[in-house]
C-alpha positions in Angstrom: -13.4 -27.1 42.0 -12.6 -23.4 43.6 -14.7 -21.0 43.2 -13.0 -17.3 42.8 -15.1 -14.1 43.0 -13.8 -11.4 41.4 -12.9 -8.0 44.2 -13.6 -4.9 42.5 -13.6 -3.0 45.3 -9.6 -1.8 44.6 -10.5 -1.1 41.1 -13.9 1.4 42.2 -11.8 3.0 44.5 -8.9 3.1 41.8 -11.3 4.5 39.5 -13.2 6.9 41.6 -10.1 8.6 42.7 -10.0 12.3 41.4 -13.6 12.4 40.5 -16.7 14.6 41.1 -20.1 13.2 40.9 -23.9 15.2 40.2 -27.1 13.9 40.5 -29.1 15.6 38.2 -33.4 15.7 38.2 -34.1 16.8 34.4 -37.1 15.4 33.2 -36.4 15.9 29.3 -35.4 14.0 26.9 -31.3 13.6 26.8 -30.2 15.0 23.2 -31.7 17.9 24.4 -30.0 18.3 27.9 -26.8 17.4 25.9 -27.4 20.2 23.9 -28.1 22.5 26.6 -24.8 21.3 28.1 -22.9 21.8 24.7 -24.4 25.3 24.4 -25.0 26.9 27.8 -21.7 25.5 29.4 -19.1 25.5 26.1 -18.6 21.4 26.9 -18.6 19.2 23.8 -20.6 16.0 25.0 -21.4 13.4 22.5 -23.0 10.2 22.2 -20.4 7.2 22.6 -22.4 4.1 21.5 -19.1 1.8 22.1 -19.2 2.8 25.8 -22.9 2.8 26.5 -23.8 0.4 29.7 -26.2 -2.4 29.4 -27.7 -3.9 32.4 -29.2 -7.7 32.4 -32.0 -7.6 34.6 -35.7 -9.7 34.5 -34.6 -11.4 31.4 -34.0 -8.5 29.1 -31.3 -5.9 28.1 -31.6 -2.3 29.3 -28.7 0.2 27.4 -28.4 3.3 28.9 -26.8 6.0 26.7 -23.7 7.0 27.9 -22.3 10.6 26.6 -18.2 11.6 26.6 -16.9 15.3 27.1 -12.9 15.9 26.7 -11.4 18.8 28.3 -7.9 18.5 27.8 -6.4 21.9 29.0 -8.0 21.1 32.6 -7.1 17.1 32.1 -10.5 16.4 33.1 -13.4 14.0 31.5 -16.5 14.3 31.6 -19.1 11.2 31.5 -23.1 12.0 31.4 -24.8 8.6 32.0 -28.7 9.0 31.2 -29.6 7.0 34.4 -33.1 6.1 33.1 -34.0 3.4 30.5 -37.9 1.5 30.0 -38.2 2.5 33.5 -35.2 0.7 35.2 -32.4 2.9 36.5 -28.7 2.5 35.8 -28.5 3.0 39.7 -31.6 1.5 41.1 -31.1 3.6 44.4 -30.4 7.4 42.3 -33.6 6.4 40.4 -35.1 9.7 41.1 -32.5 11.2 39.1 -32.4 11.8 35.1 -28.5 11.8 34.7 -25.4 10.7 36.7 -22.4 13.4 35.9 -19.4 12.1 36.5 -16.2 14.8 36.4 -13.2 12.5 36.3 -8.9 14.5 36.2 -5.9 14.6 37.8 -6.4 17.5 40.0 -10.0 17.0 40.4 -11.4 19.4 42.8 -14.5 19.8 44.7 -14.1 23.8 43.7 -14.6 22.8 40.5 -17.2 20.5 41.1 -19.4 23.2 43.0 -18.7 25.6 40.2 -20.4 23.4 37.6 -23.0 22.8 39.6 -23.6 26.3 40.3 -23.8 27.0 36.4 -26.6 23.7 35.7 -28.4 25.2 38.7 -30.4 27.8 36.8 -31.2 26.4 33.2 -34.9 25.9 32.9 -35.7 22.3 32.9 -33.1 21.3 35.5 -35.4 20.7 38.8 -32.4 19.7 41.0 -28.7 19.1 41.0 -26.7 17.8 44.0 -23.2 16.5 44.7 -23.4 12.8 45.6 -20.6 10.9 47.6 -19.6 7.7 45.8 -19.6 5.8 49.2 -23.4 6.4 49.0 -23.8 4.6 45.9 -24.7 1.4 46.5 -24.2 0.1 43.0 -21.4 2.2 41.8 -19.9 0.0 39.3 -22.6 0.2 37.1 -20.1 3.4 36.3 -16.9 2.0 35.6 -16.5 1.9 32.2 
């Protein structure tokens, strides 16, 4: 018998083409850092249950809320993965942040990227936001979706 193993590598760098990513230290509960998004920044996240990412590890089932934010005149997407769950992370070596924003478009750029960053920077109960490189992700498909 021949064993195949799947490559992903083609797809994650297929997928992380055009995309900005945040680390974000917010140590509040995520409806409410949604809502601070929705409000403060004019973005429209919500909850997508059929996307949320579950994680098999030490014989149980961690589901980590995934939220969804359209913004079609820029042609950009906007995924908010809550990156903590019964204390495992959605990426074990991030764990020290609360949420994982990922700014996906055609056109994606870093200008952008600093800009939003530049606006989380001063609500209250964000502690730190940072860019982060995908190549420094260790496990990033845990954010394909």
């Amino acid at each position: 018998m021949i064993k195949q193993k799947l490559d992903i590598s083609q797809m994650s760098n297929d997928f992380f083409d055009e995309t900005f990513i945040l680390g974000i230290m917010a140590p509040i509960k995520n409806y409410y850092f949604v809502w601070m998004l929705n409000n403060f920044l004019d973005l429209d996240f919500s909850l997508s249950t059929e996307s949320n990412i579950e994680l098999h590890k030490k014989n149980r089932i961690y589901r980590f809320n995934l939220y969804k934010a359209l913004q079609p005149d820029l042609n950009l997407v906007h995924l908010l993965f809550h990156n903590q769950f019964d204390g495992e992370a959605l990426l074990p070596e991030l764990k020290h942040f609360d949420f994982i924003w990922l700014i996906k478009g055609n056109g994606m750029q870093n200008e952008l990227g600093a800009a939003i960053l530049e606006q989380i920077k001063p609500l209250n109960q964000v502690q730190l936001v940072t860019e982060i490189v995908p190549d420094q992700i260790k496990n990033i498909s845990n954010l394909i979706i």
